[in-house]
One Martini backbone bead per residue (centre of mass of N, CA, C, O) as a GRO file, in nm:
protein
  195
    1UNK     BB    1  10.447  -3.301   0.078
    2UNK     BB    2  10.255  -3.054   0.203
    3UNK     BB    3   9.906  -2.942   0.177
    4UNK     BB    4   9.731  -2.606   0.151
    5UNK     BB    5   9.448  -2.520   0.323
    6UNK     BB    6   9.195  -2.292   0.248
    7UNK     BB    7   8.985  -2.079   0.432
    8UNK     BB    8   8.681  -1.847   0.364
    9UNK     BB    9   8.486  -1.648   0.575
   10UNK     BB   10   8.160  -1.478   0.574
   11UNK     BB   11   7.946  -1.218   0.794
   12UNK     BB   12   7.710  -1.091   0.913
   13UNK     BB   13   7.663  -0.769   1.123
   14UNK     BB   14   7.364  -0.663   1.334
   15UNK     BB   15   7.304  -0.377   1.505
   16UNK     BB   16   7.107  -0.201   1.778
   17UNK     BB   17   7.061   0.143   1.807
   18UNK     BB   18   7.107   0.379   2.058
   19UNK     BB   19   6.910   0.727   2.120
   20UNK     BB   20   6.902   0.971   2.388
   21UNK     BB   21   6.740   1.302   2.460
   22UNK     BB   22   6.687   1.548   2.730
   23UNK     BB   23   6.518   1.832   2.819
   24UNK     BB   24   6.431   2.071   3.110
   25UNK     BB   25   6.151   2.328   3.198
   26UNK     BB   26   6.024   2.575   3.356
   27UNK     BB   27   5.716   2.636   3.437
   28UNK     BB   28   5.608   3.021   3.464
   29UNK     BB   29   5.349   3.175   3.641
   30UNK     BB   30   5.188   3.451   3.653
   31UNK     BB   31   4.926   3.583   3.906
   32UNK     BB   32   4.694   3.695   3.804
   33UNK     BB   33   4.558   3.474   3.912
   34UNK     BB   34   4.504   3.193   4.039
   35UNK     BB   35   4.665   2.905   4.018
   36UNK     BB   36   4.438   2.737   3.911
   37UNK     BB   37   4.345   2.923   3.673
   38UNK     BB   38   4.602   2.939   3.524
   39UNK     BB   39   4.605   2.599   3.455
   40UNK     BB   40   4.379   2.587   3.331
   41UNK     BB   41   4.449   2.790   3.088
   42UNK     BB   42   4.659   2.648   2.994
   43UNK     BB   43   4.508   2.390   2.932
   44UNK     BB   44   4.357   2.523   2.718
   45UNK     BB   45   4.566   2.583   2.543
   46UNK     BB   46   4.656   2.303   2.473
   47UNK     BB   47   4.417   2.191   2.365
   48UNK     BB   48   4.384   2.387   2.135
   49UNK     BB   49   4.724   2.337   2.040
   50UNK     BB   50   4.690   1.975   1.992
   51UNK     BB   51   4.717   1.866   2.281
   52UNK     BB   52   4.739   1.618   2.453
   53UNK     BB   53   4.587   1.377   2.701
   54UNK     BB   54   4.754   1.186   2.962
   55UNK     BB   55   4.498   1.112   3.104
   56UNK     BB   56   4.255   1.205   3.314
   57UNK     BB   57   4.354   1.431   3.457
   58UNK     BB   58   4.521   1.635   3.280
   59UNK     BB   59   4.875   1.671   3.359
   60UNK     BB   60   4.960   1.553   3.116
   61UNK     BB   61   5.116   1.714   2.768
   62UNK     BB   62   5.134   1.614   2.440
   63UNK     BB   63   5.369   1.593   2.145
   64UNK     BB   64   5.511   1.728   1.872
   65UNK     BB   65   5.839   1.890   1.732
   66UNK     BB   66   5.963   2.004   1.489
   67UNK     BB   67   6.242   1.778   1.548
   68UNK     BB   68   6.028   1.542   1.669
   69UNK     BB   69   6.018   1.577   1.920
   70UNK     BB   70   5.878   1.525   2.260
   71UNK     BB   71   5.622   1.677   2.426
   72UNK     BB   72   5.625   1.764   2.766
   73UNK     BB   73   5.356   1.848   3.023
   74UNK     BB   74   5.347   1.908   3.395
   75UNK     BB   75   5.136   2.032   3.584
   76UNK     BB   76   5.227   1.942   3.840
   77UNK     BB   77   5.546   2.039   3.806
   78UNK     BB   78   5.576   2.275   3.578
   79UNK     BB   79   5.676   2.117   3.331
   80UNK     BB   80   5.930   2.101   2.981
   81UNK     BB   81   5.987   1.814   2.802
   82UNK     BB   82   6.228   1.678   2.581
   83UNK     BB   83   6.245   1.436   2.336
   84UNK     BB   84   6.474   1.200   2.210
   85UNK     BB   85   6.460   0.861   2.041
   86UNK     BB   86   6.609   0.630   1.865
   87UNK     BB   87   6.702   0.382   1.588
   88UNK     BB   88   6.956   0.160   1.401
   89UNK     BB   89   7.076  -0.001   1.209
   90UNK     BB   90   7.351  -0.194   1.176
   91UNK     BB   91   7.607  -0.296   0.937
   92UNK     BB   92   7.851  -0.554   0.887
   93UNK     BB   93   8.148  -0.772   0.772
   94UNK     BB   94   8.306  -1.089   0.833
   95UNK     BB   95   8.649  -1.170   0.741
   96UNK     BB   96   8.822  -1.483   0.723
   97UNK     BB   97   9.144  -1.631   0.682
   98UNK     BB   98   9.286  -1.951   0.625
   99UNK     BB   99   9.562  -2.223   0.720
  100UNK     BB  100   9.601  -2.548   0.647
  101UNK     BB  101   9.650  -2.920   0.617
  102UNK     BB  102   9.309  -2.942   0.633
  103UNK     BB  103   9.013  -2.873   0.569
  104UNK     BB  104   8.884  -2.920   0.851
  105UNK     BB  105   9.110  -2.730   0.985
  106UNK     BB  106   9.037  -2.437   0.811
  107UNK     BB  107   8.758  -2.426   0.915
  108UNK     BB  108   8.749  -2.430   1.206
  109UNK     BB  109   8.957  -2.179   1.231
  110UNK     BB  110   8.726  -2.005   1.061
  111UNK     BB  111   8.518  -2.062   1.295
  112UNK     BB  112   8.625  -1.969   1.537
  113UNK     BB  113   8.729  -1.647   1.423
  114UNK     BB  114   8.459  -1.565   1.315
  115UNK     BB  115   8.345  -1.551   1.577
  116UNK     BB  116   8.530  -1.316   1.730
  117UNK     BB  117   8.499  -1.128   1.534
  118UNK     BB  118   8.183  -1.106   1.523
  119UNK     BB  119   8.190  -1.000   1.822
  120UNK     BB  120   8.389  -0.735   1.828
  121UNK     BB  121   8.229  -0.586   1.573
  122UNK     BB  122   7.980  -0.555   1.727
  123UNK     BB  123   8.091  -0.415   1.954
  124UNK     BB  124   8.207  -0.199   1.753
  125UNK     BB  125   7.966  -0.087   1.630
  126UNK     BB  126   7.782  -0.040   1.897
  127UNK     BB  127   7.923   0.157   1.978
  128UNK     BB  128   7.957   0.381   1.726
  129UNK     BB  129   7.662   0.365   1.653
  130UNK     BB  130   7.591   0.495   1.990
  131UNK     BB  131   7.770   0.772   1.929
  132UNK     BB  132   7.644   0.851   1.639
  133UNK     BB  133   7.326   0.841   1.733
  134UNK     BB  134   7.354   1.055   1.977
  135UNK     BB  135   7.485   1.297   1.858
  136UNK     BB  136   7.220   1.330   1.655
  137UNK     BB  137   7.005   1.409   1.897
  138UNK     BB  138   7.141   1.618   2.012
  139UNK     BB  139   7.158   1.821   1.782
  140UNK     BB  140   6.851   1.806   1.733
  141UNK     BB  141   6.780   1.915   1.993
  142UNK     BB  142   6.917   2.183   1.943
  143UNK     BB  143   6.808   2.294   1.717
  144UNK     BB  144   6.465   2.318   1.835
  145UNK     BB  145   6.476   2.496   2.042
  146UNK     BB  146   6.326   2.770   1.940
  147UNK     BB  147   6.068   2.643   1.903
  148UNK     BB  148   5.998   2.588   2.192
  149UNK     BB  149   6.035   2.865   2.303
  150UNK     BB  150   5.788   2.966   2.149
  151UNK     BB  151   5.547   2.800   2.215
  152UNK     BB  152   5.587   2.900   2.527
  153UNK     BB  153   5.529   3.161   2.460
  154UNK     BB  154   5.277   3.155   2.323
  155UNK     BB  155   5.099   2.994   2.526
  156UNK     BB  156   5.126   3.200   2.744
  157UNK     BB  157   5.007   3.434   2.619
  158UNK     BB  158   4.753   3.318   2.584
  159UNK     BB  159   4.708   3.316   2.914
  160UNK     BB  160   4.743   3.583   2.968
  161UNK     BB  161   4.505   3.720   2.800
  162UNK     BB  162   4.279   3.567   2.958
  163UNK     BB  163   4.334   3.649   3.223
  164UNK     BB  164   4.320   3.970   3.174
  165UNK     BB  165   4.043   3.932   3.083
  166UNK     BB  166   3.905   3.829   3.349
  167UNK     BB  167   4.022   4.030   3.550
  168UNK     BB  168   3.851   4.299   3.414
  169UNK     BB  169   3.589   4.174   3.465
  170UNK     BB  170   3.598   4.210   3.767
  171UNK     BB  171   3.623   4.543   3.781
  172UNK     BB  172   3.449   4.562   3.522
  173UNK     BB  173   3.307   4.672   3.214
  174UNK     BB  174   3.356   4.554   2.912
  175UNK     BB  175   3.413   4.788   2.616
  176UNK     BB  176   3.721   4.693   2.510
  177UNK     BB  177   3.902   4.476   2.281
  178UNK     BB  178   4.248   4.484   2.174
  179UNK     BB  179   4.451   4.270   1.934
  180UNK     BB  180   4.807   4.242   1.835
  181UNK     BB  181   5.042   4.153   1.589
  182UNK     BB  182   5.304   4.237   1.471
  183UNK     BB  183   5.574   4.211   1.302
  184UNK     BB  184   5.757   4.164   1.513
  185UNK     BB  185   5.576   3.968   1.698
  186UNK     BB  186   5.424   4.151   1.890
  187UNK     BB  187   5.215   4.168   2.160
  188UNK     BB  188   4.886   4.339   2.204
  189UNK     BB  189   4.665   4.464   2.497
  190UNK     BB  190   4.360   4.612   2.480
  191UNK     BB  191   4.150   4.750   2.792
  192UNK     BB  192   3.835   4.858   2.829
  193UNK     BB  193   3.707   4.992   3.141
  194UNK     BB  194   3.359   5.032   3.334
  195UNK     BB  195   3.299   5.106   3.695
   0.00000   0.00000   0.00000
């Protein structure tokens, strides 16, 4: 009668996943001034409130955003993209257990088979993982939404208030300037000018 040995192999299987999401806004400038100057403007009130400036041109202007997203924007195409991307180590365990007629023999089985678990594990944790880890990017990015419209309506705001500064300076002598922001966050600008 021949003896049954078993052999029982576990091995940690670990992928990095990655999940990356962004959108895209045009950011349209109503011309009270010229266009080079209204852009000018923008650029200015970017740097008031903290954004860097990606190269010499200062035509790309980077931040971080509420929900941790990356704010770009490109004053030569005049949009703001949002992008969110992350990464993740995922780990699990693949454990095979085998029976041969000989110790050598229920390991090599043991060893054949625990390679081809921990590909599949692998293949499987990092689908698994890499679209676990989409989908709160995806989730995040959305949540950040208003903070970002918020944001670009500040930054705009900002950037129409000096234009029309500038603008009524031309028309005549600015006697009095008055700048508002109720409760209800409403923006009011009055501009008393003498011609």
């Amino acid at each position: 009668m021949s003896q049954c040995y078993h052999a029982e192999l576990k091995e940690s299987v670990s992928r990095v996943v990655r999940g990356e999401d962004s959108v895209s806004y045009p950011i349209e400038l109503t011309e009270i001034l010229p266009a080079e100057e209204m852009v000018a403007l923008l650029r200015d009130q970017l740097e008031k409130n903290g954004w860097s400036a990606n190269g010499e041109d200062q035509t790309i202007w980077v931040t971080t955003g509420s929900g941790g997203e990356k704010l770009t924007i490109d004053l030569s195409e005049m949009e703001l993209t949002a992008t969110i991307e992350s990464e993740r180590e995922v780990i699990s365990e693949a454990t095979v257990h085998t029976s041969a007629e000989s110790r050598k023999q229920a390991r090599r089985l043991a060893v054949q088979q625990l390679k081809e678990e921990t590909q599949a594990l692998g293949d499987q944790i990092e689908d698994s993982g890499t679209k676990e880890l989409q989908k709160e990017v995806t989730e995040q990015l959305a949540n950040s939404e208003l903070d970002r419209q918020r944001t670009m309506h500040e930054l705009l705001q900002q950037v129409y208030a000096e234009s029309l500064k500038r603008k009524a300076g031309q028309l005549g002598d600015i006697m009095e300037i008055t700048e508002l922001t109720g409760e209800d966050g409403n923006y009011e600008l009055t501009i008393r000018i003498e011609q």
